[in-house]
C-alpha positions, 0 to 999 in steps of 0.5 A, spaced: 500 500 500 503 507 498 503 513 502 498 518 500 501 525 498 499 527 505 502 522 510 508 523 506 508 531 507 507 529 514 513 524 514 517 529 512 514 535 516 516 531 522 522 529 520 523 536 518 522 538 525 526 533 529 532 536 525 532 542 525 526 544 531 528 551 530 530 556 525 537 554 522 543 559 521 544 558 514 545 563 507 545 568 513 551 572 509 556 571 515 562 570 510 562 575 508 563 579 514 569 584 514 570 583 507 567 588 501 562 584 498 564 587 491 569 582 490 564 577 489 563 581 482 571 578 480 575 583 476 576 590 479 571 596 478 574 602 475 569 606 478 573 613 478 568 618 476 562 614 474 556 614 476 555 607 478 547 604 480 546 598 486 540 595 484 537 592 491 542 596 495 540 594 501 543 597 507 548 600 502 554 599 504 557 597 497 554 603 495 559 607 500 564 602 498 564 606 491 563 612 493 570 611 497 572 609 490 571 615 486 564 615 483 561 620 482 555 618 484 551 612 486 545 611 487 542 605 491 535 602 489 532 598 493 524 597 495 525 597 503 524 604 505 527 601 512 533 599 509 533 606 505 533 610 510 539 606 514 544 607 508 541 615 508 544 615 514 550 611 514 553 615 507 551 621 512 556 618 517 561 616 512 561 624 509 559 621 502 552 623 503 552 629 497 555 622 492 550 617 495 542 618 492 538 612 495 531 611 493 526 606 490 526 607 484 530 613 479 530 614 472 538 617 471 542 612 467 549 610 469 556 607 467 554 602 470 549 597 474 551 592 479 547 587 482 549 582 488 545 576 491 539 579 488 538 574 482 536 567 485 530 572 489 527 576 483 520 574 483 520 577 475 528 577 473 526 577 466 522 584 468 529 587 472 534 585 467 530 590 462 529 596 467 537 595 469 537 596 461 534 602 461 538 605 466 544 603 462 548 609 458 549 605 451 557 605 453 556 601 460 555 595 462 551 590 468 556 586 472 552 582 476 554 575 482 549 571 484 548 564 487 548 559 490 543 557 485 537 553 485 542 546 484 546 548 489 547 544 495 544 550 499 540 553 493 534 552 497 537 557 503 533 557 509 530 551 507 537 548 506 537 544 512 542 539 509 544 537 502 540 539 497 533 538 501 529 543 498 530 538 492 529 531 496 523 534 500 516 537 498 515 544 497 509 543 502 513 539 508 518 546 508 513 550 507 509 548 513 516 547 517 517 554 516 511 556 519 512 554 525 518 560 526 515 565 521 509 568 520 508 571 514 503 567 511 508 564 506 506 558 501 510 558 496 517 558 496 517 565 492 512 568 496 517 568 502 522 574 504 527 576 499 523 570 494 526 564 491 525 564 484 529 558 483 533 561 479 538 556 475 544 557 471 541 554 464 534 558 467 539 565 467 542 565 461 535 564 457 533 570 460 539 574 458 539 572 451 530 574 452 533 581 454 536 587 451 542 584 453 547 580 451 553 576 456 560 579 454 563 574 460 560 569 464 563 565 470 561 559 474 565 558 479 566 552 483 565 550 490 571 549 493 571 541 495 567 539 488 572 543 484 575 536 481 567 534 479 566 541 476 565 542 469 559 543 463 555 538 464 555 537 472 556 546 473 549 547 476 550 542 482 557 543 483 558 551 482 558 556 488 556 563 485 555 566 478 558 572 475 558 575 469 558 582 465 552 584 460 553 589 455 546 592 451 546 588 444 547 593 438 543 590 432 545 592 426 541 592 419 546 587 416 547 583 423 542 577 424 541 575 432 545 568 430 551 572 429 551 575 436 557 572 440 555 568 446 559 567 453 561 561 456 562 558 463 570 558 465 
């Protein structure tokens, strides 16, 4: 006799909370501390004299970051006026309050966009990449690094309570274990905060080339203990981040959309 759907959600459930009876300390960023999160986009940032835009600022460290470095201006966009407001007044603090701009929305264009961590979360990534686009100068560029992707082990973030869980347990038994320490009424994965648009490499390149814009590089780079198994074939599971930079696709008349170059994964 099988297991109906509902008692193996159950199972799972319950198994889910034995393990893990509260909210485990996963994707929390800590990696991160005392370092500048624009190493995760590679290559250096010659900023000097730009104007730069962070597209989901957050708190805005980064933003204050590239203004240390010589932007002209930088403006954070972000949607959460509580995040805006904290980096208002970090850039205060900083003295770089008259170079940083902070708001929900802008429709100056700039040298160049970046994005960090944000692309696994976009409940519409088709839709950002085309507004990052018109706020791009023709001469500039999108450098973006997002990840772990929805194929890594800790693709499924907070519901990563071991390898790869949001892929071997059912979207419901997470959800419902989620519940028992969140309570913002969540029922999908993308619906919880921040979102998870279960964003793959294979998934993100298709948007780009949907896009009016077109990959000039594109790096997968490997988790450190499956850098030996890492390779074009087994990149969604064994890769850390994705960094790449876009560059706005310039079509002429005699150019047909085949004869645009494509980047490939290091």
């Amino acid at each position: 006799m099988s297991l109906t759907p509902g008692v193996v959600g159950t199972l799972q459930y319950n198994f889910l909370r034995w393990l893990s009876p509260k909210e485990p300390n996963v994707c929390t960023g800590q990696a991160w501390a005392g370092r500048s999160k624009l190493d995760l986009l590679g290559t250096s940032l010659d900023v000097a004299g730009k104007t730069v835009i962070d597209f989901g600022c957050g708190k805005g460290y980064e933003c204050i970051e590239l203004a240390q470095r010589g932007a002209r201006k930088v403006i954070g966009i972000d949607i959460r006026p509580e995040l805006l407001q904290h980096a208002r007044k970090l850039a205060r603090h900083r003295g770089v309050s008259k170079r940083c701009e902070f708001a929900p929305a802008t429709q100056e264009q700039a040298d160049l966009v970046i994005s960090l961590d944000a692309f696994e979360h976009f409940a519409n990534p088709d839709e950002i990449l085309a507004i990052m686009s018109r706020l791009l100068k023709s001469s500039g560029s999108i450098r973006a690094s997002f990840g772990p992707t929805w194929f890594h082990p800790l693709g499924g973030h907070l519901f990563s309570v071991f390898p790869w869980a949001h892929l071997i347990l059912s979207e419901d038994a997470l959800i419902r274990w989620r519940s028992d320490f969140k309570d913002d009424g969540a029922t999908r994965f993308s619906e919880v905060a921040g979102g998870l648009n279960q964003m793959t490499i294979r998934r993100f390149e298709e948007t780009v080339k949907q896009s009016p814009m077109q990959l000039k590089w594109l790096e997968c780079v490997p988790i450190r203990k499956l850098r030996p198994f890492h390779n074009p074939f087994t990149r969604e599971f064994t890769t850390s981040i994705v960094r790449c930079e876009l560059v706005p696709k310039r079509l002429h008349r005699a150019e047909r959309p085949s004869e645009q170059p494509e980047a490939k994964a290091a």
